[in-house]
C-alpha positions as CSV (number, residue, x, y, z in Angstrom):
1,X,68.2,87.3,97.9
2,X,67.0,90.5,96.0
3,X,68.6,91.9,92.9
4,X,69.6,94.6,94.6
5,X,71.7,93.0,97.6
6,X,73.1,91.0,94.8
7,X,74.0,94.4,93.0
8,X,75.7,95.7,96.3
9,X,77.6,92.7,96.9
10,X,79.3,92.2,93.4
11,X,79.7,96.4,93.4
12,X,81.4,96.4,96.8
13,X,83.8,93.3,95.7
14,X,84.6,95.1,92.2
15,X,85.5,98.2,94.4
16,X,87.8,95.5,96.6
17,X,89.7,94.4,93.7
18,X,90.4,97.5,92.1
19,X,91.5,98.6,95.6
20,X,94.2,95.5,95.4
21,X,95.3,96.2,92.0
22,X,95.8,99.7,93.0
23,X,97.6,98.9,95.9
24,X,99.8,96.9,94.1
25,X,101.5,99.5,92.5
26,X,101.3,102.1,94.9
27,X,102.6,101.7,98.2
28,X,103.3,104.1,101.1
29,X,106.5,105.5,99.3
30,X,104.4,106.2,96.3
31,X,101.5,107.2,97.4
32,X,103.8,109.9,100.1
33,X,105.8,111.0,97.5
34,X,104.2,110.9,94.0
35,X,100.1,110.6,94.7
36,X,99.8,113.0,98.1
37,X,102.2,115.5,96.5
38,X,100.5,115.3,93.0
39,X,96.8,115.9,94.7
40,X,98.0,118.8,96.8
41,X,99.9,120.4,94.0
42,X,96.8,120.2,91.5
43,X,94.6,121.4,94.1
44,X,96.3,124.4,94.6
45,X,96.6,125.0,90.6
46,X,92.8,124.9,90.3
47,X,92.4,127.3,93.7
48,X,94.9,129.6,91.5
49,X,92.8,129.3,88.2
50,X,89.9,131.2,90.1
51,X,92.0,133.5,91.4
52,X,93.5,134.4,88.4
53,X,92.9,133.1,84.5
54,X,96.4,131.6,83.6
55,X,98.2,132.8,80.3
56,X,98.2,129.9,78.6
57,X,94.3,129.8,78.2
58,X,94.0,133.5,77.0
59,X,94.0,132.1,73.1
60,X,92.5,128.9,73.4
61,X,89.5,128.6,71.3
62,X,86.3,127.6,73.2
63,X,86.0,125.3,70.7
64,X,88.7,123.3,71.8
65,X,87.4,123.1,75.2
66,X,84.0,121.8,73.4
67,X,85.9,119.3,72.0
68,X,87.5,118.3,74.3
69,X,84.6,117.0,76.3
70,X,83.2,115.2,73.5
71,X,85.8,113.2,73.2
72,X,86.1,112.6,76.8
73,X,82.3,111.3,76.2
74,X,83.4,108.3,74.6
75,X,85.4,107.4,77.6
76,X,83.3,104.7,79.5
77,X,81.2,101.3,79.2
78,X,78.1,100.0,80.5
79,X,79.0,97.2,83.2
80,X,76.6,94.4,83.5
81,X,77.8,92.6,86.3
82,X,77.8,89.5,84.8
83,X,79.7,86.4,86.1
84,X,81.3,83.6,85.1
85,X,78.6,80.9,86.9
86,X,75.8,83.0,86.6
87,X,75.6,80.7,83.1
88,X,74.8,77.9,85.5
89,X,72.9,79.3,88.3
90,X,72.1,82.8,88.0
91,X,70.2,82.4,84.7
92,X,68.0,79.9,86.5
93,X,66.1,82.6,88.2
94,X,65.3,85.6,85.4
95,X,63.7,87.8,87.4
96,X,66.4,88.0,90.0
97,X,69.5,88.1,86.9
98,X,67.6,90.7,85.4
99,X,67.1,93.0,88.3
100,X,70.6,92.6,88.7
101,X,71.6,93.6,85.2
102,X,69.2,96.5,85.7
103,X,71.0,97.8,88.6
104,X,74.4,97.6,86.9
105,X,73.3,99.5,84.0
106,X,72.0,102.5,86.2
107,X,75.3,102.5,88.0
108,X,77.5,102.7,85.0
109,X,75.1,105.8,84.1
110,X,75.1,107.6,87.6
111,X,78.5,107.0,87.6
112,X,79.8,108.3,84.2
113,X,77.4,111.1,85.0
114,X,78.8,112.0,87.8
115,X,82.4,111.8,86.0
116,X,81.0,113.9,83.3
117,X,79.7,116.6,86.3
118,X,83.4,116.4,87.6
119,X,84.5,117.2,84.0
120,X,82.9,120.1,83.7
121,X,83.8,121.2,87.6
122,X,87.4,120.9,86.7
123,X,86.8,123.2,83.2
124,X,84.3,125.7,85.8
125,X,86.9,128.3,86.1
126,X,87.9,128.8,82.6
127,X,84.3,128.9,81.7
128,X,82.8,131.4,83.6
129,X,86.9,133.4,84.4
130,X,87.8,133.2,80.8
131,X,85.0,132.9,78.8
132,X,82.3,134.7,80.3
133,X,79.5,132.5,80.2
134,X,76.7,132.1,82.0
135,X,75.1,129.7,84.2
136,X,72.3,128.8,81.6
137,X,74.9,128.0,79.3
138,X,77.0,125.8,81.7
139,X,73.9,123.6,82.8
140,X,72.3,123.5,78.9
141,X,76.2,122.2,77.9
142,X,76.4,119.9,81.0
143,X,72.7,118.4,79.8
144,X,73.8,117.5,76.3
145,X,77.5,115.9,77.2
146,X,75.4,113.5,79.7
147,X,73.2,112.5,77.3
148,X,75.5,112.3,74.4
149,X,77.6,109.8,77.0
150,X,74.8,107.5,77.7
151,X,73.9,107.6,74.0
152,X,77.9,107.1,72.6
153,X,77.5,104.3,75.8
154,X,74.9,102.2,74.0
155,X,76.5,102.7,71.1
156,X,79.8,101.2,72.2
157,X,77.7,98.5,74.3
158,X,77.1,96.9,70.6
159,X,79.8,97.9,68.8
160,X,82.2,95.7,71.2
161,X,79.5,92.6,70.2
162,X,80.6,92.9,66.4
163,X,83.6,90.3,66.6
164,X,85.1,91.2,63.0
165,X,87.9,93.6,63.9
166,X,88.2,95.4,61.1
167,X,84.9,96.1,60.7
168,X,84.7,97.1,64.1
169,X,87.3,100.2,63.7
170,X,85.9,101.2,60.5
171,X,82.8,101.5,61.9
172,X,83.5,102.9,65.3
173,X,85.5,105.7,63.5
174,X,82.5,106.8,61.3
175,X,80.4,107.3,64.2
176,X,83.5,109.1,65.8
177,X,83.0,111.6,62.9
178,X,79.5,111.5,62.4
179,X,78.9,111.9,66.7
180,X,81.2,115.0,66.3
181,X,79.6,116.2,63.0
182,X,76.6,116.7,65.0
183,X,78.0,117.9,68.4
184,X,79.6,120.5,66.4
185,X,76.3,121.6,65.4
186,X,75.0,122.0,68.6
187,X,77.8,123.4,69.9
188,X,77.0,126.5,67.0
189,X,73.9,126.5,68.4
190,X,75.0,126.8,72.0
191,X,77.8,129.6,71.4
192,X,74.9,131.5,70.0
193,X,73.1,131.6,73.2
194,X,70.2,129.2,71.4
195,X,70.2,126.7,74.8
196,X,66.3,125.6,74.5
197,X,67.5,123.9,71.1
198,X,70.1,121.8,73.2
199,X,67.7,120.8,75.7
200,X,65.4,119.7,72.8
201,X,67.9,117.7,71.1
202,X,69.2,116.5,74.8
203,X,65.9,115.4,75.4
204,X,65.3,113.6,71.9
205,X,68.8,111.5,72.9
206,X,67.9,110.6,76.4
207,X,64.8,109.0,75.0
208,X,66.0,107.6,72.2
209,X,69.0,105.8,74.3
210,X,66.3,105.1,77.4
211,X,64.2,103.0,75.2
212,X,67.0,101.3,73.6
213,X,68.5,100.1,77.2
214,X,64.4,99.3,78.1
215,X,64.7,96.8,75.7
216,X,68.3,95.9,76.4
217,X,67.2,95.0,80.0
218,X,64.6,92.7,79.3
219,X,66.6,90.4,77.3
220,X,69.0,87.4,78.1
221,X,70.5,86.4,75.1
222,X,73.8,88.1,75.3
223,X,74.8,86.4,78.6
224,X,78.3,85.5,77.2
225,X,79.3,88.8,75.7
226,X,78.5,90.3,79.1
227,X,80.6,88.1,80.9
228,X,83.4,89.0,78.6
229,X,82.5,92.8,78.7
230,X,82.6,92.8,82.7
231,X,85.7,90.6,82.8
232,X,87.5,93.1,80.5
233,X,85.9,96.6,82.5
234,X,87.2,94.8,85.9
235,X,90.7,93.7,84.9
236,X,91.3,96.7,82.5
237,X,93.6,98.8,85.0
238,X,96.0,95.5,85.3
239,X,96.4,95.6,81.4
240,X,97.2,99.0,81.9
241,X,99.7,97.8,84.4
242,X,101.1,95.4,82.2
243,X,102.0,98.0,79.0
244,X,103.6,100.1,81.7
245,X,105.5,98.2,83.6
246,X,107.7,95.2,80.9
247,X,109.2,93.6,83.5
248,X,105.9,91.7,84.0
249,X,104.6,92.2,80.5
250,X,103.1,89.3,79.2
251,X,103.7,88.3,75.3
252,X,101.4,88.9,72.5
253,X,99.9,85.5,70.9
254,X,98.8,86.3,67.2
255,X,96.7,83.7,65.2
256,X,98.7,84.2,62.4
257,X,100.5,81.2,60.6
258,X,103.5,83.7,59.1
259,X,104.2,86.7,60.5
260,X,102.9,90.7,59.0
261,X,106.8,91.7,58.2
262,X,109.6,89.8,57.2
263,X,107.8,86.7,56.1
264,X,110.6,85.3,54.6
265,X,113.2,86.5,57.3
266,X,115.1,88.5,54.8
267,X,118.5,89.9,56.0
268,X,118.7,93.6,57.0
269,X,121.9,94.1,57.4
270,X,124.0,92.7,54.7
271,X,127.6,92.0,56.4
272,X,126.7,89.3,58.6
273,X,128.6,89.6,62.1
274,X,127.6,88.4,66.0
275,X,126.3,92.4,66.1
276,X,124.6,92.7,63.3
277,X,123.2,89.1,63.8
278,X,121.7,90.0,67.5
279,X,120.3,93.9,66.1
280,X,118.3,91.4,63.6
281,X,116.9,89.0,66.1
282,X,115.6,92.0,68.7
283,X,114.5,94.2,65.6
284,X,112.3,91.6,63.9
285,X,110.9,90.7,67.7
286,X,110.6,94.0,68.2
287,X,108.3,95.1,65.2
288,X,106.3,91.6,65.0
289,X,105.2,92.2,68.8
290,X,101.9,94.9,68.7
291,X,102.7,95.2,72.6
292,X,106.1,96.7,72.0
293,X,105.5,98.6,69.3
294,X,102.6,99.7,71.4
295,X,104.3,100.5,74.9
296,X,106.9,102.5,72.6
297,X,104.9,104.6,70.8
298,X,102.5,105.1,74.0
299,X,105.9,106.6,75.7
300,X,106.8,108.8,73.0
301,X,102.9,110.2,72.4
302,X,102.1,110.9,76.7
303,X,105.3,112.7,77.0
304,X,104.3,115.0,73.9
305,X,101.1,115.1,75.4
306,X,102.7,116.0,79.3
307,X,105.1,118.4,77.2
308,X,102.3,120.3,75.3
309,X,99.4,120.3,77.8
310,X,101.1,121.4,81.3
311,X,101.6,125.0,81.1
312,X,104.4,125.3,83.5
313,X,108.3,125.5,81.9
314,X,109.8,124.2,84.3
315,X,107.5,121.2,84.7
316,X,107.8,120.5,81.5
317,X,111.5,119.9,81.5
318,X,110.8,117.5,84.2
319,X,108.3,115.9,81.5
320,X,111.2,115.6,79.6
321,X,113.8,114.7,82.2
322,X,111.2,111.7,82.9
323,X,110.8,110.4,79.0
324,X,114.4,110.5,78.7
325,X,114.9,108.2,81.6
326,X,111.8,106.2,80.8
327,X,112.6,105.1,77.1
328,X,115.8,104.5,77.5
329,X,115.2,102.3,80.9
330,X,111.9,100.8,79.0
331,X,113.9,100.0,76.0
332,X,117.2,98.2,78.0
333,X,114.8,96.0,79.9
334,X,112.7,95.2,76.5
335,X,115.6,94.2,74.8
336,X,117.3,91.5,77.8
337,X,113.6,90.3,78.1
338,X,113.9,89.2,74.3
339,X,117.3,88.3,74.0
340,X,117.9,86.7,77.2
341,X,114.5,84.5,77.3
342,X,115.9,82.2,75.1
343,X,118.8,79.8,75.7
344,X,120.5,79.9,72.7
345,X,121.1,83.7,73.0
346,X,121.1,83.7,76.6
347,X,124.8,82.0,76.4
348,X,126.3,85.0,74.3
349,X,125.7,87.7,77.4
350,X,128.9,87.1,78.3
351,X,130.2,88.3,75.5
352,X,131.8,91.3,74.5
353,X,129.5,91.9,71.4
354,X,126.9,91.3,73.3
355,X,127.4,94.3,75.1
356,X,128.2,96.5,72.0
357,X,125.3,95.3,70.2
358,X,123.2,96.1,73.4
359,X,124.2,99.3,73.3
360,X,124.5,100.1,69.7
361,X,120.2,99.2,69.3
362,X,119.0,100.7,72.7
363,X,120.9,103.8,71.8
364,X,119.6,103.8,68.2
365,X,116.1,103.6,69.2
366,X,116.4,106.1,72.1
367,X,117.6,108.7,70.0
368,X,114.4,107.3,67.2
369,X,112.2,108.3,69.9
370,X,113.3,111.6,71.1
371,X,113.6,112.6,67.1
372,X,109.9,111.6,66.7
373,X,108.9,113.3,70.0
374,X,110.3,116.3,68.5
375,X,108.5,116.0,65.2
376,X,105.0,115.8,67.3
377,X,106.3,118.7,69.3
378,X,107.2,120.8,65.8
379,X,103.9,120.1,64.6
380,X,102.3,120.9,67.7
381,X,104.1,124.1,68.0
382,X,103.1,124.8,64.2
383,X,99.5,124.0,64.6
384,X,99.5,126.3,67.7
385,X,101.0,129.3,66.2
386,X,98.4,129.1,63.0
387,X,95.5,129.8,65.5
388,X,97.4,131.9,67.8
389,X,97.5,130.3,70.8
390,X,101.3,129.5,71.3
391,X,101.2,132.9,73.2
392,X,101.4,131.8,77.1
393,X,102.2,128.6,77.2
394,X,105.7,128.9,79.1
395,X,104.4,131.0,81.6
């Protein structure tokens, strides 16, 4: 067998299982009524934004568009294709494992690159409608957001191999601020009309990052990572899945011998009734689980997003409409997940103070939700009207 049938293969059964995991969640009454609907109405939007520039880009910075891309260029991993047994029999025959290797690495650049080309597509008409600029400028910023992905790529490739956590974030968000340090230098350079300097740097990247994947390819030491990389790339969409949907949510295992907050299991609430005593149970679960605090805050922070970014009014009340119905569904099932998994709480649902405290925390922490979408919305709407582009985005 060649590496590159073996490629194929693996790449055609990758492409099978995300097909299944897809079709898992949407079936023919979503995909009719959500997915079809969605496609056609965002197809026509971008037909209109040729026609005719929308309002609520006429005082949005270029900048902003700039950065917009750069942080969609640290979206995206390199997948090696490695498997489970290929610690048994793949790694038997080198030259075949790493041909294989090879061929996964060029896919994961042809294929970000080709996400990056759709990026820009999507951003075409505001760029050349609204902005005016011109096609040497488009391909010159199109060149330096493909490079900078395969570059932030092999970056990322070993900053998932340093296992310390915290000194995994610290450093992933320096070179956050340092990769955008420097993009916002080219990007000066770039508005200027000074594109040869961005091919120049462009090129300096692309061979920097070629010759650190060169040598990347020719070694097999990192077998296990790579198995662990490519087992988290091919099930990533299911844990996706899993935040969004709590019904099948699965519970977060900590290492930890005591827990972050409330250690000692000090009493919030001082009068001590049935109420008071089941608010306690699901607040302390509540705030010692990441994945709730997590799926909450994730809620709260789309919708804003939804809210802000869609231009339309009237879609954004449906935005709305949806969060309002989504948190408090999301937090009704969250709490009879944690109070009715375990038998000695399970017996009190009966109860009449069951119900009341029910009610009492799902309400309390709906209405916690909506207050601190409306916060994020404020400062939104704050930040906005500073720079002047608040202007148009009802329309």
């Amino acid at each position: 067998m060649k590496s590159i049938d073996l490629f194929f293969r693996r790449l055609v059964s990758s492409w099978k299982y995300q097909y299944g995991v897809f079709r898992s969640i949407a079936d023919w009454t979503i995909l009719l009524y959500i997915i079809i609907p969605g496609a056609a109405i965002l197809a026509m939007m971008y037909r209109s934004w040729w026609a005719e520039t929308p309002g609520w880009i006429a005082n949005l910075p270029l900048f902003l568009l700039f950065f917009l891309l750069y942080v969609f260029s640290w979206l995206g991993n390199i997948r090696p294709f490695v498997q489970e047994a290929d610690r048994v029999f793949l790694v038997k025959n080198r030259n075949l494992y790493l041909g294989m290797r090879k061929w996964g690495f060029a896919y994961s650049l042809l294929f970000q690159t080709v996400c990056t080309v759709a990026m820009i597509v999507f951003l075409l008409p505001f760029l050349m409608n609204r902005y005016l600029l011109e096609w040497s400028q488009i391909i010159a910023l199109l060149i330096f957001f493909i490079t900078l992905k395969w570059t932030i790529m092999t970056v990322s490739y070993h900053l998932k191999r340093i296992e310390k956590k915290l000194k995994k974030y610290v450093l992933s968000f320096l070179l956050f601020v340092l990769f955008s340090w420097f993009s916002q230098l080219i990007y000066s350079l770039w508005d200027l009309g000074a594109v040869l300097p961005v091919y120049i740097t462009s090129a300096i990247l692309l061979a920097g990052t070629l010759a650190r994947i060169y040598q990347l390819l020719n070694r097999a030491s990192a077998m296990d990572f790579e198995v662990k990389l490519e087992q988290e790339e091919k099930t990533k969409y299911i844990q996706w899945i899993f935040m969004m949907a709590p019904e099948i949510e699965k519970p977060a295992f900590s290492l930890r011998t005591k827990p972050l907050l409330f250690r000692k299991s000090k009493r919030i609430f001082k009068k001590r009734t049935p109420v008071t005593g089941l608010i306690e149970l699901f607040l302390k679960v509540f705030i010692r689980n990441p994945s709730y605090i997590f799926s909450y805050f994730q809620i709260i922070s789309i919708s804003a997003a939804g809210i802000i970014l869609i231009p339309p009014l009237w879609i954004k009340a449906i935005v709305l409409g949806i969060f309002l119905f989504l948190a408090y569904s999301w937090l009704s099932i969250t709490w009879d997940k944690t109070i009715m998994s375990h038998p000695f709480t399970k017996k009190y649902s009966e109860k009449e103070f069951y119900y009341f405290a029910r009610k009492r925390t799902v309400w309390a922490l709906f209405i916690l939700a909506i207050m601190i979408l409306v916060a994020v919305l404020a400062c939104w709407l704050i930040v906005l009207s500073k720079f002047g582009i608040l202007r148009g985005f009802g329309d």
